[in-house]
BATIKOL-553370 format. One record per residue: z, x, y of N, C-alpha, C, O in turn. Coordinates in steps of 0.02 Angstrom, whole numbers, plus 50000, padded with zeros to 5 digits. Atoms other than C-alpha are relative to their C-alpha. Example, Ala and Ser with C-alpha at 12.3 -4.5 7.8 and 13.67 -1.06 7.14 Angstrom:
# residues 2
((50000; 50045; 49941); (50390; 50615; 49775); (50000; 50045; 50060); (50033; 50097; 50059))
((49997; 49958; 49941); (50357; 50684; 49947); (50037; 49961; 50055); (50045; 49986; 50110))
//
This chain:
# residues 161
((49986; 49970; 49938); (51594; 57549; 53235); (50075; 50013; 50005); (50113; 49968; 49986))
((49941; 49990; 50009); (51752; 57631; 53255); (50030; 50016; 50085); (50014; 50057; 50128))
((49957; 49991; 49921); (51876; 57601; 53415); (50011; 50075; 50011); (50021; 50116; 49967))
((49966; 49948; 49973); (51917; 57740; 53530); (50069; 50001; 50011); (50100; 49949; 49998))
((49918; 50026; 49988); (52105; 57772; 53579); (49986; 49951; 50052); (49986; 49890; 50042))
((50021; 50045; 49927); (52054; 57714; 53771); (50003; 49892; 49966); (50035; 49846; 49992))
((50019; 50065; 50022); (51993; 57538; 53651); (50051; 49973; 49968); (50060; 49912; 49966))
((49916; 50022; 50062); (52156; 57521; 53536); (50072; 49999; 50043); (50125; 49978; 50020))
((49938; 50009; 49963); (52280; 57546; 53699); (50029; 50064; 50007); (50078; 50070; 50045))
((49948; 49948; 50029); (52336; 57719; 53642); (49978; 50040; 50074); (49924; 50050; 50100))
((50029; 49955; 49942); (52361; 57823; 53793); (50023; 50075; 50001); (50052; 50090; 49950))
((49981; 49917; 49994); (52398; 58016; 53831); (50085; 49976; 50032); (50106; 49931; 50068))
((49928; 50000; 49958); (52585; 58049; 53871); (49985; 50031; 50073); (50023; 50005; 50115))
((50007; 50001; 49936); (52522; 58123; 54035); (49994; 49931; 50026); (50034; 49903; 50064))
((50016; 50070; 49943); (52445; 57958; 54091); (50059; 49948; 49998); (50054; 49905; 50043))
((49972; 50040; 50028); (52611; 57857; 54001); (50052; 50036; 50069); (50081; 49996; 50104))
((49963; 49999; 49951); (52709; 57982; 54136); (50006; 49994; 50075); (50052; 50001; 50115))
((50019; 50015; 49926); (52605; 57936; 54289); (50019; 49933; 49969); (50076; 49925; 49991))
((50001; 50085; 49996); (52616; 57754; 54240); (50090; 49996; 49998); (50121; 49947; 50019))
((49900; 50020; 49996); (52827; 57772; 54221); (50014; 50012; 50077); (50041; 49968; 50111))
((50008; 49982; 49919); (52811; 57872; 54409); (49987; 49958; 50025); (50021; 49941; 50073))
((50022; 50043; 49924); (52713; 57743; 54488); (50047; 49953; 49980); (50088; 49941; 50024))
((49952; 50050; 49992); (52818; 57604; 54409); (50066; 50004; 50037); (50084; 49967; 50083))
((49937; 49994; 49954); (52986; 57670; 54464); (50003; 50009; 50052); (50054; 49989; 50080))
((49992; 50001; 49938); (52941; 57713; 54620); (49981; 49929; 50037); (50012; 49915; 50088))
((50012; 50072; 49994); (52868; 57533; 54643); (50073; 49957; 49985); (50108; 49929; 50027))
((49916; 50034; 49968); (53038; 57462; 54583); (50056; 50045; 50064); (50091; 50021; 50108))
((49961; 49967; 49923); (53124; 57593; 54709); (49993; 49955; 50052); (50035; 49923; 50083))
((50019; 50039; 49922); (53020; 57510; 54845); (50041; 49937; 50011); (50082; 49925; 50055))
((49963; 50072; 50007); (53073; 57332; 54790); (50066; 50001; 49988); (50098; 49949; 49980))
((49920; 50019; 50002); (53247; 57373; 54773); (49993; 50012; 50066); (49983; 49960; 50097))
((50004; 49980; 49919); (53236; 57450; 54949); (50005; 49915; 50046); (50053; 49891; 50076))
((50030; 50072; 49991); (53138; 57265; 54992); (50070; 49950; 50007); (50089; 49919; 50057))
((49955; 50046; 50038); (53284; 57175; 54892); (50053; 50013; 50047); (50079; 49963; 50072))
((49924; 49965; 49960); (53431; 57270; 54992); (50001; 49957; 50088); (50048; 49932; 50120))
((49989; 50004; 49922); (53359; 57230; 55175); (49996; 49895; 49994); (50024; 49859; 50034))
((50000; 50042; 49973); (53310; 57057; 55134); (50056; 49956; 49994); (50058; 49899; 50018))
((49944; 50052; 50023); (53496; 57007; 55052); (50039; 50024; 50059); (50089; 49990; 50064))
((49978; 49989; 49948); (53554; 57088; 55210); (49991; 49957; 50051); (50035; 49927; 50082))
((50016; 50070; 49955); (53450; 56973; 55315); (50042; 49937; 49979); (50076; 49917; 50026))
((49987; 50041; 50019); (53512; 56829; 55209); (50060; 50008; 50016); (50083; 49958; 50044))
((49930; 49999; 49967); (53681; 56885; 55251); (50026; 49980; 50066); (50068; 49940; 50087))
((50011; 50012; 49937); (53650; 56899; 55407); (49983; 49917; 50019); (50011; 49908; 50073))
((50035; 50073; 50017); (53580; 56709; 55398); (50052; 49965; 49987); (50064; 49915; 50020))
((49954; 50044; 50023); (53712; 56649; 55316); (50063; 50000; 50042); (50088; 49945; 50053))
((49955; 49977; 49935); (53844; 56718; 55444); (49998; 49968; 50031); (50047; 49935; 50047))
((50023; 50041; 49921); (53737; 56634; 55590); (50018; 49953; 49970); (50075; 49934; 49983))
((49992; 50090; 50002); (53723; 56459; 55502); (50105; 50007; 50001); (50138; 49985; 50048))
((49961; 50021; 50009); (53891; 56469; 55447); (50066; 49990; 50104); (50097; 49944; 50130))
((49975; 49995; 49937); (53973; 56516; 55628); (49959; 49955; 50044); (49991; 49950; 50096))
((49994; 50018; 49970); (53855; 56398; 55707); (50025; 49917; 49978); (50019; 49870; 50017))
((49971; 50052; 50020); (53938; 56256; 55591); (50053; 49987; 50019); (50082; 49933; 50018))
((49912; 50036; 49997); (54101; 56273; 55641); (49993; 50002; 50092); (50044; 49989; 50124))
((50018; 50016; 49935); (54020; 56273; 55830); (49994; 49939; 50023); (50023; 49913; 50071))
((50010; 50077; 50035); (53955; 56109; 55772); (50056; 49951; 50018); (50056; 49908; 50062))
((49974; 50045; 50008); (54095; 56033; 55727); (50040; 50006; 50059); (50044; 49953; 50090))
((49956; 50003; 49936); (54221; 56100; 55882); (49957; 49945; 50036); (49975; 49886; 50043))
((50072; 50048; 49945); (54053; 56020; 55992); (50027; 49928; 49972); (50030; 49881; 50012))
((50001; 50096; 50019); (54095; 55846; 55892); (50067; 49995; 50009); (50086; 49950; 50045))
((49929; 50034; 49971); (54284; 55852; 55898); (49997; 49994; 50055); (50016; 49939; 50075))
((49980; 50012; 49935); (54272; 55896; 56086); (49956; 49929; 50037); (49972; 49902; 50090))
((50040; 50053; 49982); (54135; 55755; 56101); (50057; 49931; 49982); (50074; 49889; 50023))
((49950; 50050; 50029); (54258; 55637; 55998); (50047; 50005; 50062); (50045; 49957; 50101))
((49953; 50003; 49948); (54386; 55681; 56125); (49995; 49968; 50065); (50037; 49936; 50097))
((50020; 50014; 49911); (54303; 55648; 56291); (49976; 49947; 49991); (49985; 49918; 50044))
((49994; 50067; 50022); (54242; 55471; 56201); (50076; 49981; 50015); (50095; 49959; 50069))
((49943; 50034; 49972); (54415; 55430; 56192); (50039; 50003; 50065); (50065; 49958; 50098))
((49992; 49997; 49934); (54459; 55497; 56334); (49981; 49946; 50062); (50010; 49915; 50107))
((50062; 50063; 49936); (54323; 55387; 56437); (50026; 49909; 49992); (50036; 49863; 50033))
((49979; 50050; 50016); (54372; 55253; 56341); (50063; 49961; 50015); (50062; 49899; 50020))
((49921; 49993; 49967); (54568; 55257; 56396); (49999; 49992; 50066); (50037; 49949; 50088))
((50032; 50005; 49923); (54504; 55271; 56575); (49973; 49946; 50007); (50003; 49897; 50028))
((50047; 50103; 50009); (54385; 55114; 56560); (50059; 49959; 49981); (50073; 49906; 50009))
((49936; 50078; 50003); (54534; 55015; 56502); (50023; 50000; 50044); (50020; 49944; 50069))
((49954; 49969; 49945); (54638; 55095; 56642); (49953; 49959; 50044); (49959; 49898; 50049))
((50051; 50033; 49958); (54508; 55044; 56750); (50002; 49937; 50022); (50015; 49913; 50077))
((50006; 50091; 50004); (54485; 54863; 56709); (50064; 49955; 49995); (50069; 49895; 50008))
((49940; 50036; 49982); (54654; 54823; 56703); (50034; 50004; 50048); (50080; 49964; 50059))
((49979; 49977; 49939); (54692; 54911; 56861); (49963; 49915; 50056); (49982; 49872; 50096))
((50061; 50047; 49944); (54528; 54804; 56933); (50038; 49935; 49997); (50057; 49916; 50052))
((49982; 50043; 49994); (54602; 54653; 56880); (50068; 49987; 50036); (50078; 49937; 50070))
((49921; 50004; 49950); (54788; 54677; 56957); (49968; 50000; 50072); (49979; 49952; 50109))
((50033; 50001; 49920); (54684; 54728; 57129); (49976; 49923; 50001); (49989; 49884; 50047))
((50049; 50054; 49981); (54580; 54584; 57098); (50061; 49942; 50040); (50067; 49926; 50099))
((49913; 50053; 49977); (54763; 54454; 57102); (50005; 50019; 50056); (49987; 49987; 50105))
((49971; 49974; 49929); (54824; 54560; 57229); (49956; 49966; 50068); (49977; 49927; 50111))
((50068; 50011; 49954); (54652; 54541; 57337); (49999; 49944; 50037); (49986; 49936; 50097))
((50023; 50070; 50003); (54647; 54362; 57313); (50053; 49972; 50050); (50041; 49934; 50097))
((49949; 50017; 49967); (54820; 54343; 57377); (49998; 50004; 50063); (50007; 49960; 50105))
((49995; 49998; 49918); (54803; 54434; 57533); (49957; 49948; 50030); (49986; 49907; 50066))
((50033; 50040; 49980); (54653; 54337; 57573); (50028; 49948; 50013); (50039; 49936; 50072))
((49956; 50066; 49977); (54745; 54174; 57563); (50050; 50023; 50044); (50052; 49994; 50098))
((49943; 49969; 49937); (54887; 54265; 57662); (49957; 49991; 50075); (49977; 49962; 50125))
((50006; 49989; 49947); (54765; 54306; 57781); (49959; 49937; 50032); (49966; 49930; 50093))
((49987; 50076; 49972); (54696; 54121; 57810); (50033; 49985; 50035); (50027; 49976; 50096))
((49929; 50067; 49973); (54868; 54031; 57817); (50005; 50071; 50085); (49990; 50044; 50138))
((49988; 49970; 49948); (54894; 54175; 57957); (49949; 49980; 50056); (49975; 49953; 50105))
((50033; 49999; 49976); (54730; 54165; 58037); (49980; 49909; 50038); (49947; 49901; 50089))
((50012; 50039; 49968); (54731; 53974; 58064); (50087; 49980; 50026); (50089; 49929; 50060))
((49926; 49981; 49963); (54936; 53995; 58118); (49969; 50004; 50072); (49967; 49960; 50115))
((50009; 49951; 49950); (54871; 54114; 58244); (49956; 49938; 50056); (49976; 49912; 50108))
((50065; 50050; 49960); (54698; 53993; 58303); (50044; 49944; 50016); (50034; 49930; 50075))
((49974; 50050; 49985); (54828; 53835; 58300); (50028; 50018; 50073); (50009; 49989; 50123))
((49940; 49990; 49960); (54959; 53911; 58411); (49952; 50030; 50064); (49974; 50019; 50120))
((50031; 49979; 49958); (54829; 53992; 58515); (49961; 49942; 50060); (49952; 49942; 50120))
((50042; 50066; 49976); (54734; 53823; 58546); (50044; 49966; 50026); (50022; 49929; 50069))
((49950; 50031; 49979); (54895; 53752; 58584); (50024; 50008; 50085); (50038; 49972; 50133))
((49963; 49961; 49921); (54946; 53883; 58730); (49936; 49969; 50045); (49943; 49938; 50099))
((50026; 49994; 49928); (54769; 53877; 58801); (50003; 49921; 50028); (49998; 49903; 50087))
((50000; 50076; 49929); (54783; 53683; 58844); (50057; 49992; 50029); (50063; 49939; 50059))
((49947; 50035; 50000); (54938; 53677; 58874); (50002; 50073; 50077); (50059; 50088; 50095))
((50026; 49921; 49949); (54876; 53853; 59027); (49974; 49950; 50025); (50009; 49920; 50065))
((50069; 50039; 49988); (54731; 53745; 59054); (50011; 49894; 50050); (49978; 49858; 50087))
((49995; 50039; 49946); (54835; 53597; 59114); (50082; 50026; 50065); (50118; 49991; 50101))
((49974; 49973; 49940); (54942; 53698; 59229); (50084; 49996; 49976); (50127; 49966; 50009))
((49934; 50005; 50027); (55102; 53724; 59115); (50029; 50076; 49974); (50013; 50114; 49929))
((49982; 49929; 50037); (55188; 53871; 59095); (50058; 50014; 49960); (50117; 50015; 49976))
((49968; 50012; 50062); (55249; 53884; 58935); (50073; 50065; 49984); (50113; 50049; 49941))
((49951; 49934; 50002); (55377; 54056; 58940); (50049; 49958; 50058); (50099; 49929; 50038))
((49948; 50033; 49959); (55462; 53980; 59098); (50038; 49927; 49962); (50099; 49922; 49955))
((49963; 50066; 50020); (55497; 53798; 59023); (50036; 50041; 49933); (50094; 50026; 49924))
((49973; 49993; 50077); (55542; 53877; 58851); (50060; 50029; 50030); (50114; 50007; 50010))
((49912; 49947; 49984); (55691; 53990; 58928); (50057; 49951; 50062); (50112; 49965; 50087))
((49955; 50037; 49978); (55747; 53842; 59018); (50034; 49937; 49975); (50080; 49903; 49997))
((49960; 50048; 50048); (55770; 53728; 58876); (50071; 49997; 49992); (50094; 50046; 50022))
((49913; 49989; 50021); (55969; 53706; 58824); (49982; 50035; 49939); (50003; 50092; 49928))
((50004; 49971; 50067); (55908; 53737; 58655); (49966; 50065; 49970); (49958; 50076; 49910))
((50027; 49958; 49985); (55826; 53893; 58700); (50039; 50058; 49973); (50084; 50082; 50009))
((49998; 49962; 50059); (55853; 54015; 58551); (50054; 49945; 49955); (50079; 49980; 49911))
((49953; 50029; 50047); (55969; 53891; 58456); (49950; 49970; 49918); (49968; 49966; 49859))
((50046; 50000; 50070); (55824; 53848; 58329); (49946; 50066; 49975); (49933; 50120; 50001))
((50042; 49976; 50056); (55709; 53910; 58195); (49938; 49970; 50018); (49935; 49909; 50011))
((50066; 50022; 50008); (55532; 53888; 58227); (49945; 50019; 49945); (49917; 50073; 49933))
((50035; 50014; 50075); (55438; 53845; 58076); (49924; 49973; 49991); (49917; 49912; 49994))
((50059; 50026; 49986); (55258; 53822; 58072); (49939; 50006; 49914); (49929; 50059; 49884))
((50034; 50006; 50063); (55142; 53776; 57909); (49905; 49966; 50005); (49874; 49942; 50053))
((50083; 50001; 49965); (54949; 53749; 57900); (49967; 49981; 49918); (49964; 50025; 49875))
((50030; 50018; 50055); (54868; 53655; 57754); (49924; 49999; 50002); (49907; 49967; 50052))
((50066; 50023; 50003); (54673; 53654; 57718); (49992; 49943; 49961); (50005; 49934; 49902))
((50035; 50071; 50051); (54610; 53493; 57665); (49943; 49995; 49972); (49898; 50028; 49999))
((50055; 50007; 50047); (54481; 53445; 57536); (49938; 49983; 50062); (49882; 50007; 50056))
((50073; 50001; 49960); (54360; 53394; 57680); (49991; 50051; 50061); (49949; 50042; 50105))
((50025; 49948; 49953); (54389; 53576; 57785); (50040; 49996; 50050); (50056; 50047; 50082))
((49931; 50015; 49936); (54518; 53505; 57912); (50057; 50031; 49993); (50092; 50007; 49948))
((49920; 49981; 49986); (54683; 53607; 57953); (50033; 49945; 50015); (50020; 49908; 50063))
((49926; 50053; 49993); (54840; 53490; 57930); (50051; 50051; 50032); (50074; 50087; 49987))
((49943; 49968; 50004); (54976; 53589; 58024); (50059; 49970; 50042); (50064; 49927; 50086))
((49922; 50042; 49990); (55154; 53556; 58046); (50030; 50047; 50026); (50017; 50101; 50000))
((49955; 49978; 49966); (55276; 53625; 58160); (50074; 49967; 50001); (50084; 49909; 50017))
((49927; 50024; 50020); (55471; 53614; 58123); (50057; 50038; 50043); (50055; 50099; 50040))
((49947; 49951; 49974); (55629; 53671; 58228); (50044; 49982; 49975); (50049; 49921; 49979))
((49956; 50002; 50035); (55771; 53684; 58130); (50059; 50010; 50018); (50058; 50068; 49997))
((49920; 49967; 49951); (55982; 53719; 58225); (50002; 50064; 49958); (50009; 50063; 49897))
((49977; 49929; 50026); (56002; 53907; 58190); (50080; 49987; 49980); (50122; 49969; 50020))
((49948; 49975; 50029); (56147; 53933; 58070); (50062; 50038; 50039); (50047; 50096; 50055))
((49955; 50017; 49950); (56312; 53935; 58175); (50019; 50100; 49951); (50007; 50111; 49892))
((49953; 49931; 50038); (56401; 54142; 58127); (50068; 49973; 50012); (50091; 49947; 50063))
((49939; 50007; 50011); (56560; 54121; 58067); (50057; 50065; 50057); (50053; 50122; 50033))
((49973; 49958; 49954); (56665; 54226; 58199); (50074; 50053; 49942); (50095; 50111; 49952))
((49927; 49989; 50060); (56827; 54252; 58040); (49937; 50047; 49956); (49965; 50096; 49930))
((50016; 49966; 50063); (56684; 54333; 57921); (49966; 50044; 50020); (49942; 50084; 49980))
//
């Protein structure tokens, strides 16, 4: 039995120049293909790359406003603690004042209460502005005010200085 061309591969140069036609125009297409999708990829690579350096601004400015916060929070807490001293102080200030005030108050009203009037006798003392009145107020361990009252001779002015 003897092969045909068709059986051995052998083809007509017509059919060898449709088969070169359709190939090249088939790579045409795929270069075509090839062009838009290294364009896309360009395109692609553009975006990532521009939104990397978006990225990183986003993390320095994040880094920043960490430290930032962080500088503030110290600020903060060392502020709180100076208020706190401060705070503490007035409070005791405003005690020693507050049982001053209640002593001297408790004082006038008995002293109203048994029919003494305390502005008249005081401006008829001799010694009436010649001292220092000095008054101190201790709390004691069992809640009791200790206070002490002191008049002292006011400091004579030298008349030469």
């Amino acid at each position: 039995m003897k092969k045909t061309d068709k059986e051995q591969g052998n083809i007509s140069a017509k059919q060898y120049d449709k088969l070169l036609t359709a190939l090249f125009k088939r790579i045409k297409a795929d270069e075509r293909c090839f062009k838009k999708l290294s364009g896309s990829l360009d395109i692609l690579t553009r975006d990532i790359d521009f939104k990397n350096k978006r990225w990183e601004v986003a993390e320095k400015n994040y880094m920043n406003a960490i430290d930032v916060f962080d500088n503030k929070l110290t600020e903060f807490v060392k502020s709180n603690k100076e208020f706190k001293k401060a705070n503490t102080e007035l409070a005791k200030n405003n005690f020693e004042l507050t049982r001053a005030y209640n002593s001297l108050a408790q004082m006038g009203k008995f002293a109203e209460e048994n029919g003494i009037d305390i502005k008249k006798h005081t401006k008829q003392l001799p010694e009436s502005g010649k001292y220092d009145f000095k008054q101190e107020h201790k709390l004691m361990e069992s809640g009791k005010v200790n206070s002490t009252y002191t008049l002292t001779p006011k400091k004579k002015k030298n008349e030469n200085s």
